[in-house]
C-alpha positions as CSV (number, residue, x, y, z in Angstrom):
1,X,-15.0,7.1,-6.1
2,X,-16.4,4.0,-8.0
3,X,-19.2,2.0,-6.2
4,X,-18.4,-1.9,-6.1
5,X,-19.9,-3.6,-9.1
6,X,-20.1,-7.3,-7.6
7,X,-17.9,-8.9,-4.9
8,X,-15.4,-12.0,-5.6
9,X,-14.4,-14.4,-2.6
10,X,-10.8,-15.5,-3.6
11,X,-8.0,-16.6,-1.7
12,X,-4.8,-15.0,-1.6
13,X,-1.8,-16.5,-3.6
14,X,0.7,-14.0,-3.7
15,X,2.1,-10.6,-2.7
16,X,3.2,-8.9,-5.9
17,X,5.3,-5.9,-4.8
18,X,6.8,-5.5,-1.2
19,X,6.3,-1.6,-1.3
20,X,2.6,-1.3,0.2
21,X,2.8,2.4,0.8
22,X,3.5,5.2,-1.5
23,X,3.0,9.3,-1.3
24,X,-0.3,10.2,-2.3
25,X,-1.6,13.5,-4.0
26,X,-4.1,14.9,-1.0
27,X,-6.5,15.9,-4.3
28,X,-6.8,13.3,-6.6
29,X,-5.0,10.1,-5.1
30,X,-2.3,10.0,-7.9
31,X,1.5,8.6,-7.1
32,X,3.2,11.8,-6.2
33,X,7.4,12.8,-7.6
34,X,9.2,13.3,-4.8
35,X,12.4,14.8,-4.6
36,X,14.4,15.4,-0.9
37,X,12.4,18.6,-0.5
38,X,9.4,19.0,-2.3
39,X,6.9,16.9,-4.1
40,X,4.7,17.2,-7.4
41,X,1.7,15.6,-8.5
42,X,2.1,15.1,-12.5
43,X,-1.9,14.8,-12.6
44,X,-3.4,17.8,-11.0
45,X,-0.9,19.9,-10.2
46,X,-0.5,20.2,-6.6
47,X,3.2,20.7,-4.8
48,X,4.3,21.1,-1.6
49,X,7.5,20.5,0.8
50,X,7.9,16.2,0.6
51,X,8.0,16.6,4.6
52,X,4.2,17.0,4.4
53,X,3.0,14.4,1.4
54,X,0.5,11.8,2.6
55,X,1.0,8.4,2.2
56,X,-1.9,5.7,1.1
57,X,-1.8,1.9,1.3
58,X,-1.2,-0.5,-2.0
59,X,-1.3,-4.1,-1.7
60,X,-0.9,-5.6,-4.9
61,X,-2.4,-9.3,-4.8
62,X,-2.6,-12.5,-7.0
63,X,-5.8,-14.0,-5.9
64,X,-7.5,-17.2,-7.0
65,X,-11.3,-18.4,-6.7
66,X,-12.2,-21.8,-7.9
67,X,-12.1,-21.3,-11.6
68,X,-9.8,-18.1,-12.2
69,X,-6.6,-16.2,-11.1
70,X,-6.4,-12.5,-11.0
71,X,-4.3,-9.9,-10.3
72,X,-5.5,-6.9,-8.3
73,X,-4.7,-4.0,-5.9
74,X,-6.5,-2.7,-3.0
75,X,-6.0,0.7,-2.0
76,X,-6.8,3.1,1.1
77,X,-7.3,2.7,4.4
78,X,-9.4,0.0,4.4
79,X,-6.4,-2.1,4.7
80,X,-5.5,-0.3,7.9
81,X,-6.7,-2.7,10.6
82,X,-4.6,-5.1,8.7
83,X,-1.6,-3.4,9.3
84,X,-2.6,-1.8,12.8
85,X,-1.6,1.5,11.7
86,X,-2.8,3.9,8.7
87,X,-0.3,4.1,5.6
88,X,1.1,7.2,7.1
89,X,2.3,6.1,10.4
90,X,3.8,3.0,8.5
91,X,5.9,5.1,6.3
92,X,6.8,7.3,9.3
93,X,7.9,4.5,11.9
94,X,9.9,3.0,8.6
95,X,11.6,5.9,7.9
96,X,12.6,6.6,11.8
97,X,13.8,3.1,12.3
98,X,15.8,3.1,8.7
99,X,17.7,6.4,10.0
100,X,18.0,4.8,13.9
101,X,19.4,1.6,12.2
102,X,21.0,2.7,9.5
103,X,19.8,-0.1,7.6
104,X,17.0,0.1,4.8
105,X,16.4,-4.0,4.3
106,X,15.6,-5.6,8.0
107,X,12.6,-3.2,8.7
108,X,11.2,-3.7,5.1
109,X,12.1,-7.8,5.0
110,X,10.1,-8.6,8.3
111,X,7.1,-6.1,6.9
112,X,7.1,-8.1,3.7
113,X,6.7,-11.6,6.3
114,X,4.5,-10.3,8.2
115,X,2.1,-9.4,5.3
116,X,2.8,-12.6,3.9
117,X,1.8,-14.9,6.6
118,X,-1.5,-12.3,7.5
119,X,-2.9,-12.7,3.5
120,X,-0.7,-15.5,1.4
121,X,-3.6,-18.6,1.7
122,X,-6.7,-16.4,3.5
123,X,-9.5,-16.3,1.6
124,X,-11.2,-12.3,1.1
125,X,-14.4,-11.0,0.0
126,X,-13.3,-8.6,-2.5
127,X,-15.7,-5.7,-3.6
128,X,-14.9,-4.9,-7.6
């Protein structure tokens, strides 16, 4: 891992993408393929049943200080007290209450609020 180069204390403007989990190669942290039984990481190489792939938070952030805007992502599980759970209970209690429900959009529309009230117009300290 990269060690922070300076830190930047910016408020929060906007959430740029309303997925904040996604299934994460165990080995090297790349975006795994999933298909409905078995996933592939197009970087290194691993595979394995999709039942078992790990999940990792991504938050995806316009952020302001007082002279610039930016756009940037935070990753990992430093974002879990945030969000009171690590990325893979999140994607496990989503996935439950999307088959219990049978719907896919309530769960994922009051996430989206809720992690738009907790960072839209906070101001962060964010290590770069």
């Amino acid at each position: 891992m990269n060690s922070v180069k300076g830190l930047l204390a910016a408020s929060v403007i906007s959430i740029q993408n309303s997925c904040f989990t996604y299934p994460a190669c165990q080995n090297c942290l790349s975006r795994l393929i999933l298909d409905s039984r078995r996933f592939n990481c197009l970087k290194c190489g691993c595979t394995g049943e999709a039942k078992n792939a790990s999940y990792r938070y991504r938050l995806s952030l316009k952020i302001a200080d007082t002279n610039d805007l930016f756009d940037i992502t935070v990753f990992g599980s430093c974002l879990d007290p945030f969000f009171g759970v690590t990325a893979e209970n999140l994607q496990r209690y989503m996935q439950d209450f999307n088959q219990l429900s049978g719907e896919t959009n309530a769960e994922a529309s009051a996430l989206v609020q809720a992690v738009e009230t907790c960072f839209i117009g906070k101001r962060f300290i964010f290590g770069l």
